[in-house]
N, C-alpha and C positions, 0 to 999 in steps of 0.2 A: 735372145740378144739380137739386137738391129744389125742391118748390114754397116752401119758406121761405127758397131763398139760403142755404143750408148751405153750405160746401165742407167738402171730407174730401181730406185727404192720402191720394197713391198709396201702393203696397205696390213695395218692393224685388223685385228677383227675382232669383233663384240658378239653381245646378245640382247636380243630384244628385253625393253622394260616397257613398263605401264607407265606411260607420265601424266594421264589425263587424270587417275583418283586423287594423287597427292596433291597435285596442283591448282585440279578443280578445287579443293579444299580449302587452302592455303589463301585459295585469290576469294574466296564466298567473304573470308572477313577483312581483305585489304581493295577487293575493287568496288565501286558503287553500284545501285541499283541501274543505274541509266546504263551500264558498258559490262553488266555484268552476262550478258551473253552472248556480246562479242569474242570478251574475253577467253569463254568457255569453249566458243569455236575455235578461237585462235589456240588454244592447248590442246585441242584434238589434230587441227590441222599440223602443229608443234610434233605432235607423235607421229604422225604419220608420214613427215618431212625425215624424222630422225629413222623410223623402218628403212625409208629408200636411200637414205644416203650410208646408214651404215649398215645396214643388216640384208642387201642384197647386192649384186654381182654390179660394178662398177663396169662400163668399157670405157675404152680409149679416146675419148670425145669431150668437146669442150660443155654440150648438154648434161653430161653426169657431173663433170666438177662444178656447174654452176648449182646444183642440185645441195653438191656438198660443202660447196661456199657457202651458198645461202642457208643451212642451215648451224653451220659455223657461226656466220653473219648474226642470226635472229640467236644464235647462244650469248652470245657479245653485246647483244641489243636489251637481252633480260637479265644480263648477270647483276647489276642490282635492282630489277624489280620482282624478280620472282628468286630469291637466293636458295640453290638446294644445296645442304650442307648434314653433317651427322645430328646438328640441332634442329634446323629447318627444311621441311619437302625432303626426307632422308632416302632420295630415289639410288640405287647402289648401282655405278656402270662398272661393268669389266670387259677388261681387254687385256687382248693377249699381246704377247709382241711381238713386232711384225721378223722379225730374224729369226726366232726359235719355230722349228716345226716338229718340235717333240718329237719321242720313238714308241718303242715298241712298250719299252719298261715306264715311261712317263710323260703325263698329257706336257701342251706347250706352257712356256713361262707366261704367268698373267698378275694382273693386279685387280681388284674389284674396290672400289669406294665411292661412298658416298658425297660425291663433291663437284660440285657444277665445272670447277675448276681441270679437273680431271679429264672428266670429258672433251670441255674446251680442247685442251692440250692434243689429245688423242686423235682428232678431227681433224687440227690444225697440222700434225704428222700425216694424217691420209692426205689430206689439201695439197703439201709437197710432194708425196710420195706419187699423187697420181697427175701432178701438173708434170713430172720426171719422167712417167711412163707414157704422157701423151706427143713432151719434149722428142723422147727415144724412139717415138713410133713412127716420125716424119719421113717422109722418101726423098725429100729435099732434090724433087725434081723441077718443083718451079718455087721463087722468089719468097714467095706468101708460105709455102711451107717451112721454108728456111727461117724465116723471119719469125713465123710462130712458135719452131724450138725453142730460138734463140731469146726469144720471151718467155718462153715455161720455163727453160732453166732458170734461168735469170729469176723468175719469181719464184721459181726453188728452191734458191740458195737463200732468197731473204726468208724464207718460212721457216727453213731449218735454222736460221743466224737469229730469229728474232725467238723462237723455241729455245736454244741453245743459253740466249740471256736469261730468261722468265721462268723456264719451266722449273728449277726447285724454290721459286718463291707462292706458284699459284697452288700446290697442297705442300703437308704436311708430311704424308709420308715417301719414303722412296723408288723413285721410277721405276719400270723397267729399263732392259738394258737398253734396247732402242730408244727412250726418253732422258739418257744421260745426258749432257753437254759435251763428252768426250765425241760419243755418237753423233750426235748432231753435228757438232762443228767439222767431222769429217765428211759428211752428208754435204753437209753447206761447201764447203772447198770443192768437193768433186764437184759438183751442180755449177759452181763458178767455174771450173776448166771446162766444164763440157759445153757451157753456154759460149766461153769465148773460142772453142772448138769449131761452134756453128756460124760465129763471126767468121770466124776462118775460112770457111767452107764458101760463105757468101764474096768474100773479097778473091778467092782462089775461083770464086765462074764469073764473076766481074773482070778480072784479068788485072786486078793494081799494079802500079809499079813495085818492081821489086825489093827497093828500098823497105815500101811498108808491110809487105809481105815478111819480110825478114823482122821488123819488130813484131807482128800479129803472129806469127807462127813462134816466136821465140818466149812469147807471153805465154803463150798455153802450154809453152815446155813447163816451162815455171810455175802456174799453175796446178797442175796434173803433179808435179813433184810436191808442190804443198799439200794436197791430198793425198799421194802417196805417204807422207811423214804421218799425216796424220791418220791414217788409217789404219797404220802399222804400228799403232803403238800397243803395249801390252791389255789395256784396258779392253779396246775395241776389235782389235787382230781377230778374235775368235768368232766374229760375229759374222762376218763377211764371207762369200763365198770364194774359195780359192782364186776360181777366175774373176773374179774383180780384181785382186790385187793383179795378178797376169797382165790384163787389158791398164791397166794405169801403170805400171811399171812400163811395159810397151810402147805405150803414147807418148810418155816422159822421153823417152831416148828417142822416137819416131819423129817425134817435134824438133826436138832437138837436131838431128839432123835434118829435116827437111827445113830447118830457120839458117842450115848452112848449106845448103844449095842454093836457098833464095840469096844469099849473101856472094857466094860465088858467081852467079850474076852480076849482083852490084860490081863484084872486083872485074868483071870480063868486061863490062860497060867503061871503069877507068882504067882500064888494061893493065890491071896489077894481075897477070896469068901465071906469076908462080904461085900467087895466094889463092888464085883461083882454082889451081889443080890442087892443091892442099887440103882446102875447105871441102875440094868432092869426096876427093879420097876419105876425108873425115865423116863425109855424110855416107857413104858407103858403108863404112864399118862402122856407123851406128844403126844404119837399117837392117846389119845381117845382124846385132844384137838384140834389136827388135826382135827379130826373127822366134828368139828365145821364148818372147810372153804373147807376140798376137797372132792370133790367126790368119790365114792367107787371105782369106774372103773379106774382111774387113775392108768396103769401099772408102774413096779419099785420103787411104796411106800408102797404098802398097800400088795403088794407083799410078803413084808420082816415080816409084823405085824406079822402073825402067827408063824414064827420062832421066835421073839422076845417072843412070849407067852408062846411058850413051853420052852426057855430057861430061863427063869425067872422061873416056877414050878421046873422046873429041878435043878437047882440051889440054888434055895429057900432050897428043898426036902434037897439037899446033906450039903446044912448048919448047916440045922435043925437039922438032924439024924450024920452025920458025923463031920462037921469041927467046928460047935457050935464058930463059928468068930463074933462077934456084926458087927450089921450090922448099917453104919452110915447113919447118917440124907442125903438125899440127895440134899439138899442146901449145908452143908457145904463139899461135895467133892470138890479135886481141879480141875482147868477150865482144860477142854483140849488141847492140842497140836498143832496146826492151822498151817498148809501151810501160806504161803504169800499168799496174797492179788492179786489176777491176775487183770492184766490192759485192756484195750481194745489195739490192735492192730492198730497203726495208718495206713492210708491209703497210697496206692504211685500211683504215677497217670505213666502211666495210667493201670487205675484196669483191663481191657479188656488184656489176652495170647495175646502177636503178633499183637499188635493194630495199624495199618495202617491208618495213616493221610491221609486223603482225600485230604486236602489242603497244604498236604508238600512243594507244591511251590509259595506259596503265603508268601511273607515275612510278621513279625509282622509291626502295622501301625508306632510305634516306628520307625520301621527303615526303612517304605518306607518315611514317614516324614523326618527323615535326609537324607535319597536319595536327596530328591527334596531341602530338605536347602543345601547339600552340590553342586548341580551341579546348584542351582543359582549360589552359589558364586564360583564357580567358572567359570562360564559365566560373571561374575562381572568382576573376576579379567583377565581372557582372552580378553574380550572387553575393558577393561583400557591399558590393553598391547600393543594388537593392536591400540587401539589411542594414545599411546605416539608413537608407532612405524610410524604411519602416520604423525604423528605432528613433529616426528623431520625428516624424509623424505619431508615433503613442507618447513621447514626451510630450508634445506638442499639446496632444488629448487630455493627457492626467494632468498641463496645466492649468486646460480648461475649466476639465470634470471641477478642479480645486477651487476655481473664481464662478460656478455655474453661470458658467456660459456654454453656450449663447442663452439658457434658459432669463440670467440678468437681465439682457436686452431686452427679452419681452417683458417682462415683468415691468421695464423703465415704460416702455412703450403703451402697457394698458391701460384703457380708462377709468380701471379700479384704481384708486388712491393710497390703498394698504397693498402691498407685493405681496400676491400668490403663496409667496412660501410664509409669509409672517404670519398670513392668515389660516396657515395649515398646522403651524407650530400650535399657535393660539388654541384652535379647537383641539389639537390633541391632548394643550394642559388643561384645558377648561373640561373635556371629558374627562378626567384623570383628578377633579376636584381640584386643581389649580394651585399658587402656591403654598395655601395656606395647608391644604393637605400631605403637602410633601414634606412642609416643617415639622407637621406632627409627627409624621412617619421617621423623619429623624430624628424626633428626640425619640421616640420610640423604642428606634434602632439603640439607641443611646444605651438606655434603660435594659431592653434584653440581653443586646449578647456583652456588657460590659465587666461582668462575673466572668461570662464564658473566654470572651476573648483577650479585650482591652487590659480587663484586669491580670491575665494569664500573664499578657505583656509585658506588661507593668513589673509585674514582680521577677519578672526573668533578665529585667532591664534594669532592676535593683538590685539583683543578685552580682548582677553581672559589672554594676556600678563599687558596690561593697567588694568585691574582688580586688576589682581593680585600684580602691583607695587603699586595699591593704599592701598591696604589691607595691605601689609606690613610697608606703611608708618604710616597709623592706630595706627596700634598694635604693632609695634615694634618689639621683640623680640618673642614676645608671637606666632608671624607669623614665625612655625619653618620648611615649607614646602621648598619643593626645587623651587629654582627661573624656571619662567614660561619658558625660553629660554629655558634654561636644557634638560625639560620635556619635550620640542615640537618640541625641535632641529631637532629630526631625521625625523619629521612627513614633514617638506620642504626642504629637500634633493630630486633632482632629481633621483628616484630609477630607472627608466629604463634608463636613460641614463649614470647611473653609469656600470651599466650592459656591456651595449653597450661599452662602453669606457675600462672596463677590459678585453673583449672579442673582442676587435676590432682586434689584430693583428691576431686570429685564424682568423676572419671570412674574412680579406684580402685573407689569405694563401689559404681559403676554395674557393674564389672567383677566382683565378689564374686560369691556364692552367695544367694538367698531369706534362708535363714538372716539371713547378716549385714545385708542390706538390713533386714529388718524390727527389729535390733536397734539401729540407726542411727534409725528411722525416730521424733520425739519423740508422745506421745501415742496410743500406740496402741490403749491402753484407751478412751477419749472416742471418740475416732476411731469406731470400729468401732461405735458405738449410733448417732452419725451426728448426736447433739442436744444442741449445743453449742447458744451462743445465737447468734452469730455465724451459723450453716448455719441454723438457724429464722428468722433478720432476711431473709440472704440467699434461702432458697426462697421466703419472705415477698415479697420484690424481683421476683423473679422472677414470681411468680404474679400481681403488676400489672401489670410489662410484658407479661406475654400479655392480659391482659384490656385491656391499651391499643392494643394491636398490631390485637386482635379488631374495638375499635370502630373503629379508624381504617379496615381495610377495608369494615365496613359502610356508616363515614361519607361513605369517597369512592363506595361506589359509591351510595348515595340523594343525592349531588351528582351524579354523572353523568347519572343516569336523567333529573329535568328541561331538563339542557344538551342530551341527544340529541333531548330535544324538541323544545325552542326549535329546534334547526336543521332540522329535517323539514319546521317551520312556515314558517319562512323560505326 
């Protein structure tokens, strides 16, 4: 304990984990090849920040908390880029709590889980805890030291007010007891009198008027009593060390009197000297009540006492003999004058001067997650692209392959007068005996299988006729199908020799000599220069579809090239 009755919250303690396996892991398939061993340093340097700030001996120095800001800070800076949770990087912290120091029968209260969040919390407890004990360590012999309390508390009370709000929504399961809200918030109250304790301290070697003395001292009564309420309550009561409550219970009445000495000034200043012996006499009997909870040694309380004794005789004396003022009851004077109520200081991250993220180029998982949904889809929609683009380019084909083209145009184009393919049909009938040998072979065909097949037909088509004229005689009317002839008509039609008999006059013409082909053939003259308008639309035609054919492979392939990207990256 300081010589001014400071208290400072302990510090949690943990155990060492391994954070570089999981998370080297985790980042192999979320970071890229260019910053992938940055990365990898930055998670070894990440472990090694976390050994020193929580897993070795802390002192009293603003070099160690910035140690354990900044690693607070870089936890705050990756919680959504690198999430460790019981599904994702399942890294397990535990910690004890910082009030239990266990016995002989059983270790201290702790908690272990897996959760970034966790940790967070745990850190951000030590962060107060040791900006309190650096607050309480001050000797408050020159300005800067005073001034530097007066700012650790102060941002001790917002650490434990801004814990107090957050901490049952950032896990799941329940705190230790030091990580309640009850806890906290009595934490944060004390840290807010003791900060304005140190206000006090600086305006009492500054020498203010007394007037403001009396609201600043009368504040921190009031203060120190809102943390005494709340420290004392059932929840929290057993966590605390007897002498805490002592020393704040003491302060509360210590304050208290001392905001009524500075006020008995004020009244000796407008020469109200019966209220002024009143208010001493008041502050007197709350300093020896004091007496009850603080220590003698306690610098800047016990300090002031003897001034407060001799101006109470002195005062009393010049009553007495001099101003003869009745001197009132001191219950019924009126309350004092009180400053406002000071708040704790909320936190802003990050708390670490100049705090450099380690992993500044690691996006959050948020939006490497829509990275990779957005460059599916659009590999989705690229690859649908490109398949309508294929699919109406082979329509495009099979309506060539159908009009033989572009084979047509050259054909139109030659100086042969008979087209290429009329002349290949030709010799392949004229090898094949031409038509007159195919006629034979038809009736031929006629002749063989007309027992085997035609005739088989035939009678199963008459059967099937006889059926059906009797069934209608049957039923009459009721029989409303089409008559069997109808139906079966086209089934004994000679279909190849209808063929043959529609195609007979090409397949004579194909059967002839050069000669007569080319005297059959209409336009032979146009023909043979090839520059009709119809052959100039059509090459015309043609020579866009290759230049659309051309672009659409260059198109898909400067489509593919950034898709094969995107996936290398991912």
């Amino acid at each position: 304990m300081a010589a001014f009755g400071f208290i400072n919250a302990p510090l949690k303690s943990t155990h060492k984990v391994d954070l570089v396996k999981p998370l080297t892991t985790y980042n192999h398939f979320t970071a890229s090849d260019d910053n992938w061993s940055d990365i990898t340093e930055a998670i070894r340097e990440l472990n090694k920040l976390r050994s020193k700030a929580c897993c070795q001996p802390l002192d009293n120095n603003q070099s160690d908390l910035n140690i354990l800001t900044r690693y607070y800070d870089q936890l705050v800076a990756i919680e959504n880029k690198i999430i460790i949770s019981a599904t994702q990087n399942p890294v397990v912290f535990k910690w004890e709590d910082a009030f239990d120091e266990g016995s002989i029968f059983s270790s201290r209260v702790s908690l272990s889980l897996p959760d970034g969040s966790f940790e967070r919390a745990a850190v951000l407890f030590n962060i107060g805890s040791l900006m309190s004990q650096i607050a309480a360590a001050q000797q408050f012999h020159t300005d800067d030291q005073i001034r530097i309390s007066a700012k650790l508390f102060q941002q001790s009370a917002g650490v434990f007010a801004h814990l107090r709000d957050v901490v049952l929504g950032m896990f799941q399961q329940e705190p230790t007891p030091d990580l309640m809200p009850d806890t906290l918030a009595a934490l944060s109250a004390l840290m807010v009198a003791q900060w304005r304790e140190a206000i006090y301290f600086k305006a009492h070697k500054d020498k203010i008027k007394a007037v403001s003395m009396v609201k600043i001292s009368a504040q921190v009564a009031e203060h120190y009593a809102d943390a005494q309420k709340m420290m004392t309550k059932d929840v929290v009561r057993g966590l605390w060390d007897t002498e805490w409550i002592s020393i704040v219970n003491g302060k509360t009445i210590a304050y208290q009197a001392i905001a009524q000495f500075y006020q008995s000034e004020v009244n000796g200043e407008n020469r109200q000297y019966g209220e002024q012996v009143s208010r001493l006499a008041g502050s007197l009997k709350l300093f020896e009540a004091a007496q009850e909870y603080l220590p003698k040694d306690i610098t800047g309380i016990w300090d002031i006492y003897p001034t407060v004794s001799m101006a109470h005789t002195a005062a009393k004396k010049d009553n007495d003999f001099i101003y003869h003022e009745r001197v009132a009851d001191f219950q019924s004077l009126p309350g004092l004058e009180k400053a406002v109520l000071a708040k704790p200081t909320p936190i802003t991250n990050p708390i670490t001067p100049n705090f450099i993220d380690m992993f500044s180029t690691l996006v959050p998982v948020q939006v490497h997650n829509a990275t990779q949904s957005y460059n599916a889809r659009k590999a989705e929609l690229v690859n649908m692209e490109i398949g309508r683009m294929r699919e109406a380019t082979q329509l495009m084909n099979a309506i060539l392959a159908s009009l033989n083209l572009p084979a047509a145009l050259d054909n139109v184009t030659s100086t042969e007068t008979i087209p290429e393919s009329i002349k290949i049909k030709s010799a392949m009938l004229k090898q094949n005996g031409g038509s007159d040998k195919l006629e034979r072979r038809l009736n031929s065909f006629r002749t063989y299988f007309l027992e085997n097949t035609l005739a088989v037909c035939s009678r199963i088509l008459e059967d099937e006729k006889e059926n059906d004229d009797n069934m209608r005689k049957q039923l009459g009317t009721k029989w409303s199908r089409l008559p069997s002839d109808q139906l079966t008509g086209p089934l004994v039609t000679e279909i190849g020799r209808e063929k043959f008999e529609a195609h007979r006059h090409g397949l004579e013409l194909l059967s002839e000599n050069e000669t007569e082909l080319r005297s059959v053939i209409p336009g032979q003259t146009v023909r043979a220069t090839g520059e009709t308008d119809a052959v100039c639309r059509l090459r015309q035609l043609m020579t866009e579809w290759n230049e659309v054919a051309i672009e659409r492979e260059l198109l898909e392939k400067e489509l593919r090239i950034p898709i094969a990207i995107l996936y290398m990256i991912s």
